[in-house]
Biopython code that builds the backbone (N, CA, C, O; Angstrom):
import numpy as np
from Bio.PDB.StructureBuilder import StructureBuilder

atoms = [
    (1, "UNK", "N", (11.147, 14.368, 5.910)),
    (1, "UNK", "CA", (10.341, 14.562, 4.724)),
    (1, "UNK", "C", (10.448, 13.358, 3.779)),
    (1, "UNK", "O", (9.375, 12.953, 3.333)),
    (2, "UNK", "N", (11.687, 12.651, 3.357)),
    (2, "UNK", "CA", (11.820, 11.478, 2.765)),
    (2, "UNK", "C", (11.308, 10.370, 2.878)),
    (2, "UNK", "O", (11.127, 9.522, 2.004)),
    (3, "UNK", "N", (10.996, 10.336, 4.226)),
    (3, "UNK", "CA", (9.981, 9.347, 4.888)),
    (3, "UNK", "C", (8.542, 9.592, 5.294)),
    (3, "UNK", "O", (7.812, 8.789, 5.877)),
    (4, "UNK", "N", (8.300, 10.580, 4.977)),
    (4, "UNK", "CA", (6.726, 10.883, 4.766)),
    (4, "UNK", "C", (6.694, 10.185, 3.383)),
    (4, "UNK", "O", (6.318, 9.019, 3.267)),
    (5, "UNK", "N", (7.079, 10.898, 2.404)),
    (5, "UNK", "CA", (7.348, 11.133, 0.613)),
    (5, "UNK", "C", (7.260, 9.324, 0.653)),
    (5, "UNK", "O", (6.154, 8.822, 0.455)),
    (6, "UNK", "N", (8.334, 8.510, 0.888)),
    (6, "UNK", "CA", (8.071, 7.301, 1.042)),
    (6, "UNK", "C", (6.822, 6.208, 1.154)),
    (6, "UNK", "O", (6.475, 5.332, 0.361)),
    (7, "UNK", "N", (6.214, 6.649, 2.610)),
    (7, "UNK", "CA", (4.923, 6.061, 2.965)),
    (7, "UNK", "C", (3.856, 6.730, 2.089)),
    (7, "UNK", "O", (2.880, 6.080, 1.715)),
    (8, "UNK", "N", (3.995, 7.794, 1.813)),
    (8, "UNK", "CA", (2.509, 8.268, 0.680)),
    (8, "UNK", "C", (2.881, 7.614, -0.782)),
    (8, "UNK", "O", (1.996, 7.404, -1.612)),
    (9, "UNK", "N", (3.998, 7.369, -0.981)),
    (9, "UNK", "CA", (4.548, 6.773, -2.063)),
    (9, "UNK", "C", (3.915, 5.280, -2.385)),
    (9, "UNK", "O", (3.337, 4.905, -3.406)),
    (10, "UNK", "N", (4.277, 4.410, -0.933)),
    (10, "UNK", "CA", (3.501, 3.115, -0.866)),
    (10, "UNK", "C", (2.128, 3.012, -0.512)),
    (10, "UNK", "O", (1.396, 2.096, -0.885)),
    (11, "UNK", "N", (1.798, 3.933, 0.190)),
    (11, "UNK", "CA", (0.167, 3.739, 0.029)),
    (11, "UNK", "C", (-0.446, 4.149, -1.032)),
    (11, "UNK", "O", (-1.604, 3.766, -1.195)),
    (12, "UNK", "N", (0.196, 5.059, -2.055)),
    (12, "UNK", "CA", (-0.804, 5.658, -3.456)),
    (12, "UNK", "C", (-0.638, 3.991, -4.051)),
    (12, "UNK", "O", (-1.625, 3.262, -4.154)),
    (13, "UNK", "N", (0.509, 3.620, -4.348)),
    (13, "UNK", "CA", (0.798, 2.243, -5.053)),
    (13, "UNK", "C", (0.262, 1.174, -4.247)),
    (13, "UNK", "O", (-0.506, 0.473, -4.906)),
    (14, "UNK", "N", (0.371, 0.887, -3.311)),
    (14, "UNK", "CA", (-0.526, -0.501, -2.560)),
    (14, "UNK", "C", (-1.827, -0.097, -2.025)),
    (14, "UNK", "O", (-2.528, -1.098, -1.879)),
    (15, "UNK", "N", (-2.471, 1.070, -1.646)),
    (15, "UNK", "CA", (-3.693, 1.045, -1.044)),
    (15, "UNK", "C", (-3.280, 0.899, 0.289)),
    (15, "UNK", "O", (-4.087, 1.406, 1.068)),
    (16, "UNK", "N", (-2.335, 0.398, 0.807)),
    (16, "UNK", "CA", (-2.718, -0.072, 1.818)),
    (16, "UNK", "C", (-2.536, 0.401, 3.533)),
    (16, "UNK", "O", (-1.343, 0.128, 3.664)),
    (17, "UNK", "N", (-2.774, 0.686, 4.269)),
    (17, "UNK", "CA", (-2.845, 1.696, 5.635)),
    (17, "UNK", "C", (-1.419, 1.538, 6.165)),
    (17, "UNK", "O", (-0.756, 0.507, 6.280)),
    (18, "UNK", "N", (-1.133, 2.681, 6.431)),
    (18, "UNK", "CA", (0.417, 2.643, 7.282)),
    (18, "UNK", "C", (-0.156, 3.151, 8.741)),
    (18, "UNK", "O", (0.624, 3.878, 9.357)),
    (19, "UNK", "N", (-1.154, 2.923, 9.241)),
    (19, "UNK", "CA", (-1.240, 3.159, 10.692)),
    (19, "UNK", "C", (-0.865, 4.617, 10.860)),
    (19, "UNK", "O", (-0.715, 5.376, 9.903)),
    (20, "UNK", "N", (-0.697, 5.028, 12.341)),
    (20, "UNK", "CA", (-0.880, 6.521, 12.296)),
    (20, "UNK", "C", (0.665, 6.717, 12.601)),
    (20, "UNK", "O", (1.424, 5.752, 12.681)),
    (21, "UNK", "N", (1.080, 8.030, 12.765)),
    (21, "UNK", "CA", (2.122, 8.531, 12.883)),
    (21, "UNK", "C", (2.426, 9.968, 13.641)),
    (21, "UNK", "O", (2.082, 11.046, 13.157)),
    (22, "UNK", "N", (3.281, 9.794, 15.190)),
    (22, "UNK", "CA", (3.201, 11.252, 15.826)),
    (22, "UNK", "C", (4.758, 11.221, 15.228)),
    (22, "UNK", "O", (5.720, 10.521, 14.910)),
    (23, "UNK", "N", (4.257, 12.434, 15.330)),
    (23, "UNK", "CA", (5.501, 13.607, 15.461)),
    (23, "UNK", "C", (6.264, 14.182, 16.454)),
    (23, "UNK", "O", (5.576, 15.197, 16.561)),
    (24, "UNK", "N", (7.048, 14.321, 17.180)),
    (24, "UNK", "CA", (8.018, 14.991, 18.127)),
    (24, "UNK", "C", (9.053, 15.809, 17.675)),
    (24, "UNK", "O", (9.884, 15.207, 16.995)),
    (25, "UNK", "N", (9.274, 17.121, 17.863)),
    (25, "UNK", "CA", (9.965, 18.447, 16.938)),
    (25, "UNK", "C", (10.938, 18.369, 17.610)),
    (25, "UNK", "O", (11.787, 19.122, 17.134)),
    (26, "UNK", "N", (11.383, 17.744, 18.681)),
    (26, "UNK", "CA", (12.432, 17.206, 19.767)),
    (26, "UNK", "C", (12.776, 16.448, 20.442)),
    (26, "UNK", "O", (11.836, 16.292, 21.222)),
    (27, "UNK", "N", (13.716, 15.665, 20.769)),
    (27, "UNK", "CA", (14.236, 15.101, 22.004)),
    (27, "UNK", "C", (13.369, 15.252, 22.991)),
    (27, "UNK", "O", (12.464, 14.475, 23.297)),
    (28, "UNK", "N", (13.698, 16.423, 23.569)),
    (28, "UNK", "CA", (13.027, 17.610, 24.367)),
    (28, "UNK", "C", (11.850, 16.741, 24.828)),
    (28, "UNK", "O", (11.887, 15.924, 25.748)),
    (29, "UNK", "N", (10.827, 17.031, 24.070)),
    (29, "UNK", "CA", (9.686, 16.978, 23.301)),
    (29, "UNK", "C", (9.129, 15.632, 23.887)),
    (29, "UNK", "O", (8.423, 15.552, 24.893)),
    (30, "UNK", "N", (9.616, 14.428, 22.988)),
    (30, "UNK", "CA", (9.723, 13.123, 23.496)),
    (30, "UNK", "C", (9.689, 12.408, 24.438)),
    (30, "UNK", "O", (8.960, 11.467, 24.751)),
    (31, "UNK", "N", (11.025, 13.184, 25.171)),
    (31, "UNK", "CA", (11.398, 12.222, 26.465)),
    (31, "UNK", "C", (10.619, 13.503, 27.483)),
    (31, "UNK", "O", (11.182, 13.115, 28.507)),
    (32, "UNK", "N", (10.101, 14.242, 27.788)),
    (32, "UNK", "CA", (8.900, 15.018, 28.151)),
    (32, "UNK", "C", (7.565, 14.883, 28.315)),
    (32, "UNK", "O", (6.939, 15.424, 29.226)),
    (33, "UNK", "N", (7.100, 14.195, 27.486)),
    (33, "UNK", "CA", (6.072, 13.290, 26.755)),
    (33, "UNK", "C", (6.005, 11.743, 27.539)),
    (33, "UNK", "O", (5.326, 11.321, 28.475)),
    (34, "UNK", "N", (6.922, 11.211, 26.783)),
    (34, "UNK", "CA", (7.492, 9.856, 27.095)),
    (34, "UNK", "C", (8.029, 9.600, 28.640)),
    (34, "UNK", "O", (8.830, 8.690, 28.854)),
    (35, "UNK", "N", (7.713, 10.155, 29.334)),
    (35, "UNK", "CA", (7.860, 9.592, 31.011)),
    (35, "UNK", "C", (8.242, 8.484, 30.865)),
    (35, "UNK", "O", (7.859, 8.038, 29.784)),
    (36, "UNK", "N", (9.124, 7.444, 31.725)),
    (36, "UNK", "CA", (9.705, 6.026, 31.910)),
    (36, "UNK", "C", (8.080, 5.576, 32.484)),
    (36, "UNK", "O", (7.618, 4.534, 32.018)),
    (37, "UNK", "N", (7.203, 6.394, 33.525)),
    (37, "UNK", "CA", (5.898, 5.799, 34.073)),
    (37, "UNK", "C", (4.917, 5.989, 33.178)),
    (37, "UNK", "O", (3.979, 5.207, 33.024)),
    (38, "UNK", "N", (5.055, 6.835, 32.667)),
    (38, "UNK", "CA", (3.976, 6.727, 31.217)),
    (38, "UNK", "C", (4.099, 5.826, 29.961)),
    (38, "UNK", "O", (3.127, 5.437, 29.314)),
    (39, "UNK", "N", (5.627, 5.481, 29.632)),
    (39, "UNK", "CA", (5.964, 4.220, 28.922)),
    (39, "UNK", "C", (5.502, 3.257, 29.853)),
    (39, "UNK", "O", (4.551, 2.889, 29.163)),
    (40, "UNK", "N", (5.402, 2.430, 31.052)),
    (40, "UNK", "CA", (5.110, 1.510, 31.520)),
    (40, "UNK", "C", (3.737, 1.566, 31.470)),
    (40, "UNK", "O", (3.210, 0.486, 31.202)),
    (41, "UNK", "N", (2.570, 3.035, 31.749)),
    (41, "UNK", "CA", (1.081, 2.653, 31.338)),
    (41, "UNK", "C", (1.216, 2.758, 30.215)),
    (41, "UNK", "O", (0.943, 1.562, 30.313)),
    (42, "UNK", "N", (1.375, 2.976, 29.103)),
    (42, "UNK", "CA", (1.478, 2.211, 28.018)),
    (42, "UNK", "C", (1.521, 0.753, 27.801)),
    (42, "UNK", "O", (0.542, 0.064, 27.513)),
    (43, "UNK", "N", (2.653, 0.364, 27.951)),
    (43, "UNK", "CA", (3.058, -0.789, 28.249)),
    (43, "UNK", "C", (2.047, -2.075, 28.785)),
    (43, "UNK", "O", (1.649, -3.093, 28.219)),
    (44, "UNK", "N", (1.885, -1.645, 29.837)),
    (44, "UNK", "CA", (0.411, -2.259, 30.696)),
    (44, "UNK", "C", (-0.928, -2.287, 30.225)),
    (44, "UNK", "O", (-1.593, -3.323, 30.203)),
    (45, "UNK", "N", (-1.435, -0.938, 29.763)),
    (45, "UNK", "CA", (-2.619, -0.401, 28.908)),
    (45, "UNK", "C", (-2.616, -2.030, 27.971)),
    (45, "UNK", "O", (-3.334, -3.029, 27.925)),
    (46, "UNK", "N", (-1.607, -1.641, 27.451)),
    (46, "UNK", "CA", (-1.642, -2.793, 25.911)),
    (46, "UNK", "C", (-1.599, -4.389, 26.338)),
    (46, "UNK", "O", (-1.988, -5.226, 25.524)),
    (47, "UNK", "N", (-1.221, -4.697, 27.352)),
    (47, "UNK", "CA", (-0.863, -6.044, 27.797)),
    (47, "UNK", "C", (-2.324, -6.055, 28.448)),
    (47, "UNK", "O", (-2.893, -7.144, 28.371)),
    (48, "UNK", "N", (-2.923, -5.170, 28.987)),
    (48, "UNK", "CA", (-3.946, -5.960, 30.058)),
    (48, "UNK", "C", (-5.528, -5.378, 28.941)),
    (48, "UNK", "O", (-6.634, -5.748, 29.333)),
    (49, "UNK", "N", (-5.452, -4.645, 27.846)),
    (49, "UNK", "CA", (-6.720, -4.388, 26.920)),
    (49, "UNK", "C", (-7.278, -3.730, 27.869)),
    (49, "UNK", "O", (-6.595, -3.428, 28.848)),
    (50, "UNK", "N", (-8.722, -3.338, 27.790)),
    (50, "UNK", "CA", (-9.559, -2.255, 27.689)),
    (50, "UNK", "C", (-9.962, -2.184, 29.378)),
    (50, "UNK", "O", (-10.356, -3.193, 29.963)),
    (51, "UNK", "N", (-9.842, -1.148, 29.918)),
    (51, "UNK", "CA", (-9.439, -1.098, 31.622)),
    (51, "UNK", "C", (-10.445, 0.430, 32.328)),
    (51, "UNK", "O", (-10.909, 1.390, 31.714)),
    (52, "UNK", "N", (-10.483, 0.149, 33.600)),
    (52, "UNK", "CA", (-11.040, 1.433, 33.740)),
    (52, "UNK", "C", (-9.751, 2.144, 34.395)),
    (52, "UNK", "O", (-8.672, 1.568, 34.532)),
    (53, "UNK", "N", (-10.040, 3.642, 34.831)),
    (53, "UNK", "CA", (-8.724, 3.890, 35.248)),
    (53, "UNK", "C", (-8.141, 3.537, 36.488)),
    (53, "UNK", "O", (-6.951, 3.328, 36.726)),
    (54, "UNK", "N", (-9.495, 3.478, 37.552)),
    (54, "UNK", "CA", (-8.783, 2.501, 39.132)),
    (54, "UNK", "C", (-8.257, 1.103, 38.528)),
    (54, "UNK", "O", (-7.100, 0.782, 38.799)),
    (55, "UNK", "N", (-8.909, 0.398, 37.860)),
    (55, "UNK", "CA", (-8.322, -1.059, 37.726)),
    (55, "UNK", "C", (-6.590, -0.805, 36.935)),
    (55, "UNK", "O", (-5.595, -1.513, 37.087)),
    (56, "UNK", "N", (-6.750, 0.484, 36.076)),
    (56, "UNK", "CA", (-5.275, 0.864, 35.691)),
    (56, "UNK", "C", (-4.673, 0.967, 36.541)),
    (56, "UNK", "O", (-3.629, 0.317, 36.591)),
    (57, "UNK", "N", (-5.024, 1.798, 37.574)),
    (57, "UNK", "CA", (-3.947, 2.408, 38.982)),
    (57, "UNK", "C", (-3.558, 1.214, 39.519)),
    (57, "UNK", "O", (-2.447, 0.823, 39.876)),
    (58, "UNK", "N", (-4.641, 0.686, 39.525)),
    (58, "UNK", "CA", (-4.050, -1.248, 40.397)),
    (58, "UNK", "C", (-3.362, -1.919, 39.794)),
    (58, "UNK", "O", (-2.562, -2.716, 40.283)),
    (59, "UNK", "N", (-3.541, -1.725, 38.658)),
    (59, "UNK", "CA", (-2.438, -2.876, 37.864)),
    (59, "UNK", "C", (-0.739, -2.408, 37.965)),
    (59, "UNK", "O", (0.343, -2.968, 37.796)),
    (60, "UNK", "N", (-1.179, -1.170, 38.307)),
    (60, "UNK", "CA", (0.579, -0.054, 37.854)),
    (60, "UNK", "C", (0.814, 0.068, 39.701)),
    (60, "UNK", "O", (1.755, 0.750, 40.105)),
    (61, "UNK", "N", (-0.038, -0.587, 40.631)),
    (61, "UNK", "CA", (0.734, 0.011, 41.507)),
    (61, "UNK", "C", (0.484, 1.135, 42.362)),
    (61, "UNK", "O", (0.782, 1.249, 43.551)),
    (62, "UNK", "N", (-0.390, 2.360, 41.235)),
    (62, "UNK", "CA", (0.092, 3.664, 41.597)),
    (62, "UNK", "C", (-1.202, 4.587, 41.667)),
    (62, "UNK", "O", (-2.193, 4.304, 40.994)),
    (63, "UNK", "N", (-1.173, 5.470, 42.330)),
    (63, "UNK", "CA", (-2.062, 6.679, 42.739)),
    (63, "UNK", "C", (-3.039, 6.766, 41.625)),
    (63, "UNK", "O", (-2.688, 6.596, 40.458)),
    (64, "UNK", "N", (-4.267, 7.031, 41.973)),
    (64, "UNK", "CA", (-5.278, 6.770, 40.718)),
    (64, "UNK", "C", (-5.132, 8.617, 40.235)),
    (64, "UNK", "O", (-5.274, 8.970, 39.064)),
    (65, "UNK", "N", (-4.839, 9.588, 41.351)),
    (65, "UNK", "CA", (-4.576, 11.475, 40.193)),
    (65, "UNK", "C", (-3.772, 10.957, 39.599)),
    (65, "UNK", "O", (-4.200, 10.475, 38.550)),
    (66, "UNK", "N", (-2.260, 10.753, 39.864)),
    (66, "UNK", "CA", (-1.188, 10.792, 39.143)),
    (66, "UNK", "C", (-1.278, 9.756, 37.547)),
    (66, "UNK", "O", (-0.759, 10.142, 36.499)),
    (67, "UNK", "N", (-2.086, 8.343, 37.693)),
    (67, "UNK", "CA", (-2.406, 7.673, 36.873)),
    (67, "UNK", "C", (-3.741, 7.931, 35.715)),
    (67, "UNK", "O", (-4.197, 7.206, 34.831)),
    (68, "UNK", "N", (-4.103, 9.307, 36.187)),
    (68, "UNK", "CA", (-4.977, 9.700, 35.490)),
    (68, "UNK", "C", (-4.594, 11.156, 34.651)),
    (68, "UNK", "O", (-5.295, 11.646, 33.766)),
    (69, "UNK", "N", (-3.389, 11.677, 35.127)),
    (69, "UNK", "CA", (-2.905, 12.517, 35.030)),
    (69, "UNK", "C", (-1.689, 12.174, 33.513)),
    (69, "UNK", "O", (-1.597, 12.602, 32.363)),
    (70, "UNK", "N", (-1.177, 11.492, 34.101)),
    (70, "UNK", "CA", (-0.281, 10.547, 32.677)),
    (70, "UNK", "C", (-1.482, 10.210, 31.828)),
    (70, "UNK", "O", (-1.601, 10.998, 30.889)),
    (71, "UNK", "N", (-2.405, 9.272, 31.880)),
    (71, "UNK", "CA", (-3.192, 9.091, 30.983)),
    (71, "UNK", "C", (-4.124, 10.168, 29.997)),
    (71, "UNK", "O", (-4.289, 9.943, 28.798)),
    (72, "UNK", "N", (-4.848, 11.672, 30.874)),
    (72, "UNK", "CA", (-4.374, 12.412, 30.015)),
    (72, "UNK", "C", (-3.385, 13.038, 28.993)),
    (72, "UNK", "O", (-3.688, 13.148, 27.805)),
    (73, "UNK", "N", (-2.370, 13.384, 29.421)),
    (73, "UNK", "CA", (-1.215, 13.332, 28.448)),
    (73, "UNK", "C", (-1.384, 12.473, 27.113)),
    (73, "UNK", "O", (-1.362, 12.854, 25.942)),
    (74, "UNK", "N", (-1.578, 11.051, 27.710)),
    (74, "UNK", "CA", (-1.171, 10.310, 26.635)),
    (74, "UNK", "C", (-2.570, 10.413, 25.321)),
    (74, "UNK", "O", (-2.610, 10.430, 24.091)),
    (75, "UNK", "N", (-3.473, 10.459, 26.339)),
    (75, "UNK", "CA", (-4.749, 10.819, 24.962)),
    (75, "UNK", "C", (-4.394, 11.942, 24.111)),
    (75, "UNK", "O", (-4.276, 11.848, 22.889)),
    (76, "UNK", "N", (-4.176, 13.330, 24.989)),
    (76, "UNK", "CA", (-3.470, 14.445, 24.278)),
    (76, "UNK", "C", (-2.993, 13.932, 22.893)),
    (76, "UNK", "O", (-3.501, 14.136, 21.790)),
    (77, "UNK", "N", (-1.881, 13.210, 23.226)),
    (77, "UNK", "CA", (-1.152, 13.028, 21.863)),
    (77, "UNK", "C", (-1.569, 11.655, 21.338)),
    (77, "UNK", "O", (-0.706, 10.949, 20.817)),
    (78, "UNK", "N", (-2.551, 11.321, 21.417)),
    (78, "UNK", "CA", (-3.432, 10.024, 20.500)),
    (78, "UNK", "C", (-2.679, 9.255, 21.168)),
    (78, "UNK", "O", (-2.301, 8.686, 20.144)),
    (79, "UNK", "N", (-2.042, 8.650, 22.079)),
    (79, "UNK", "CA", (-1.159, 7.203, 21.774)),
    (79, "UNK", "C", (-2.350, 6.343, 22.905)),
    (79, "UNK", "O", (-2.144, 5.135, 23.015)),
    (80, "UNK", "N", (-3.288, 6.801, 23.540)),
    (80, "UNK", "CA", (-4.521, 5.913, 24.005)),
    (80, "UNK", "C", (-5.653, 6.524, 23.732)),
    (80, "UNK", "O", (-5.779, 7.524, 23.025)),
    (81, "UNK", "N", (-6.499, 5.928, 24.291)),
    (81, "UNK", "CA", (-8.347, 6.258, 24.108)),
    (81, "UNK", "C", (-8.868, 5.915, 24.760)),
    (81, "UNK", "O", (-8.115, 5.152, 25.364)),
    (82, "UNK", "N", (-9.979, 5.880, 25.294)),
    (82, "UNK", "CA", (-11.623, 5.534, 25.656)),
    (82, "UNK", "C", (-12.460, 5.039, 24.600)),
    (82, "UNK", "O", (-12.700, 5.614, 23.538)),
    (83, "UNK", "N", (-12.937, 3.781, 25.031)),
    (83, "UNK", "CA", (-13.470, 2.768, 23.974)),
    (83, "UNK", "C", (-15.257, 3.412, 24.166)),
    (83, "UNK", "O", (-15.364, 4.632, 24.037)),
    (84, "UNK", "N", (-16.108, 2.894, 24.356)),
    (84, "UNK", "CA", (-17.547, 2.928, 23.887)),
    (84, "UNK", "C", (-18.009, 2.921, 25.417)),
    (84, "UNK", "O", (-18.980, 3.587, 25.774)),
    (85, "UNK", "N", (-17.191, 2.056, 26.393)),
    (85, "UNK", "CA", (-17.545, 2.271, 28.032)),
    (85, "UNK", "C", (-17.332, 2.886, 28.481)),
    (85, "UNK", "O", (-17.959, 3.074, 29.524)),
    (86, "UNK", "N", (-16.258, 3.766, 28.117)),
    (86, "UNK", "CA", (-15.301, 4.495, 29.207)),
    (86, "UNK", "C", (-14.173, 4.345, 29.190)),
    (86, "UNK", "O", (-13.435, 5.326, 29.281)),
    (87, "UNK", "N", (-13.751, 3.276, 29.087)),
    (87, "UNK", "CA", (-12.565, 2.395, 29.474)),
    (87, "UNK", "C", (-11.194, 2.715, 28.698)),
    (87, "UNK", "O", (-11.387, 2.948, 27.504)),
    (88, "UNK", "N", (-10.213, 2.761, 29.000)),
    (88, "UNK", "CA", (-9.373, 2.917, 28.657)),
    (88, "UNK", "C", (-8.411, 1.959, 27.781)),
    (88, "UNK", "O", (-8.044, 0.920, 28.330)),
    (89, "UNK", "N", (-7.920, 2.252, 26.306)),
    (89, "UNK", "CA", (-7.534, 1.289, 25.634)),
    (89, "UNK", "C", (-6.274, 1.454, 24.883)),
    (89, "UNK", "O", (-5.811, 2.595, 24.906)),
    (90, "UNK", "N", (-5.903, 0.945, 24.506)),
    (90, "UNK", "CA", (-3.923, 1.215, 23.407)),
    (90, "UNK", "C", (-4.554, 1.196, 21.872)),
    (90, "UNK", "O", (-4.268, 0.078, 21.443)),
    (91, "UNK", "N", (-5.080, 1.722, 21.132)),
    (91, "UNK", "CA", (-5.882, 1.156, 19.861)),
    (91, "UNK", "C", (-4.902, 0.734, 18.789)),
    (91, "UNK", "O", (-5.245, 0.531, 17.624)),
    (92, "UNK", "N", (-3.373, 0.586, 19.345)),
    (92, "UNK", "CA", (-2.581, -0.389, 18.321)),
    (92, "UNK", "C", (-1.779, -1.567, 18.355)),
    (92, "UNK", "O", (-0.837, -1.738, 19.129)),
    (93, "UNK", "N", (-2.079, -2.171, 17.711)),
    (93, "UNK", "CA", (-1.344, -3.480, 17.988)),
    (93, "UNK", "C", (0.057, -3.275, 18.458)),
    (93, "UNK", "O", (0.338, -3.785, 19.542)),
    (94, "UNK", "N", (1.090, -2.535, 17.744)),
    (94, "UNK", "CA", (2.349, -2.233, 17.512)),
    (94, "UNK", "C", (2.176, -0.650, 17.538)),
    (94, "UNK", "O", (1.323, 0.158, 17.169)),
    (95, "UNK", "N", (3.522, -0.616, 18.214)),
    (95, "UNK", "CA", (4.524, 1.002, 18.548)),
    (95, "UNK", "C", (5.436, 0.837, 18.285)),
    (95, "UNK", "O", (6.005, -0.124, 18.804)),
    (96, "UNK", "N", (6.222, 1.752, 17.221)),
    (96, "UNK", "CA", (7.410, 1.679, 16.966)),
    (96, "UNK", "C", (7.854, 3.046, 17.030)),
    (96, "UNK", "O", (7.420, 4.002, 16.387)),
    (97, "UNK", "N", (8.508, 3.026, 17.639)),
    (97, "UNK", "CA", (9.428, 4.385, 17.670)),
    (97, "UNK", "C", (10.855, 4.708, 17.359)),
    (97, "UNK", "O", (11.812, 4.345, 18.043)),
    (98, "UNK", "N", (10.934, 5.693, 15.851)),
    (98, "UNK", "CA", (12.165, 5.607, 15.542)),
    (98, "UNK", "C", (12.941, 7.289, 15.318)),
    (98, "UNK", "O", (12.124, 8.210, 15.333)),
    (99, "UNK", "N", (13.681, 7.486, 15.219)),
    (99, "UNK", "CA", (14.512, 8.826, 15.614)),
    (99, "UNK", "C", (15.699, 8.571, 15.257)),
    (99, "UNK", "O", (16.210, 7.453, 15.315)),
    (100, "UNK", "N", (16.342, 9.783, 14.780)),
    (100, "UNK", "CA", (17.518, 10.386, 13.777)),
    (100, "UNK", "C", (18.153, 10.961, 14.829)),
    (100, "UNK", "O", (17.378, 11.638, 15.503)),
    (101, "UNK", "N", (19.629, 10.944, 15.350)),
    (101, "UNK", "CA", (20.558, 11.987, 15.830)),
    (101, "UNK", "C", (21.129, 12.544, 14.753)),
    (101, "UNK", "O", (21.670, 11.704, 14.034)),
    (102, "UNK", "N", (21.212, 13.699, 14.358)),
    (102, "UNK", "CA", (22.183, 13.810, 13.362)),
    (102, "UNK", "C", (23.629, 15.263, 13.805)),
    (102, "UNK", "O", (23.459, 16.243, 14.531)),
    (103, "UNK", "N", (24.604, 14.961, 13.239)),
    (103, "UNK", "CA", (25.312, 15.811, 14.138)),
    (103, "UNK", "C", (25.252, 17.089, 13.452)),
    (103, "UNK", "O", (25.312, 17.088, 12.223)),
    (104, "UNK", "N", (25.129, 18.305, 14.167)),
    (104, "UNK", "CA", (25.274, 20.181, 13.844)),
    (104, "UNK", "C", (26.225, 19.840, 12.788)),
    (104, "UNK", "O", (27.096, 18.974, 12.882)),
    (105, "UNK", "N", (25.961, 20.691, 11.632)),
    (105, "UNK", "CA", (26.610, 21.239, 10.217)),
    (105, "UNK", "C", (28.006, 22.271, 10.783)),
    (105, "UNK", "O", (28.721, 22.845, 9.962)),
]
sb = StructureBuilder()
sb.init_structure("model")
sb.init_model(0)
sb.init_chain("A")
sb.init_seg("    ")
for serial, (resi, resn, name, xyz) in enumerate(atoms, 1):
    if name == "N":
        sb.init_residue(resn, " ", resi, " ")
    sb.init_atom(name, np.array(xyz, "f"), 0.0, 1.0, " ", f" {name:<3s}", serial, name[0])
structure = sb.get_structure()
């Protein structure tokens, strides 16, 4: 919450866009989400720009269901898209991903 409170804090005072922001209610959640092969189409998505999904499967290697299958997922939770062709795209420059352990009270 401090870090929501924060960023609405600097954007009322600067105007200026803090990009988007997911949420994960877990670990769980995350690394569920976050596949090691779904971090790498990510990864790839963003290095090679706006792709169809066979030319994705080729670039990764891998089965065009299973590579289409992760790539759902990842639209699910906004972290890709489909541009104006079809095509598949990363629409952010930068990903940062940050997370709290904190230990049981």
């Amino acid at each position: 919450m401090r870090e929501a409170a924060k960023r609405v804090t600097h954007i009322w005072k600067t105007g200026e866009p803090q990009g988007a922001h997911f949420t994960f209610s877990t670990a769980e959640q995350l690394f569920k989400t976050m596949t090691p092969k779904r971090w790498a189409l990510l990864e790839k998505l963003q290095a090679v720009g706006s792709v169809s999904l066979r030319g994705l499967a080729r670039e990764l290697g891998r089965d065009v269901k299973r590579v289409h299958g992760d790539a759902t997922v990842l639209r699910e939770v906004g972290l890709i898209e489909r541009d104006e062709a079809g095509k598949w795209i990363v629409p952010y420059r930068i990903i940062h991903i940050d997370f709290d352990l904190e230990a049981a009270a």
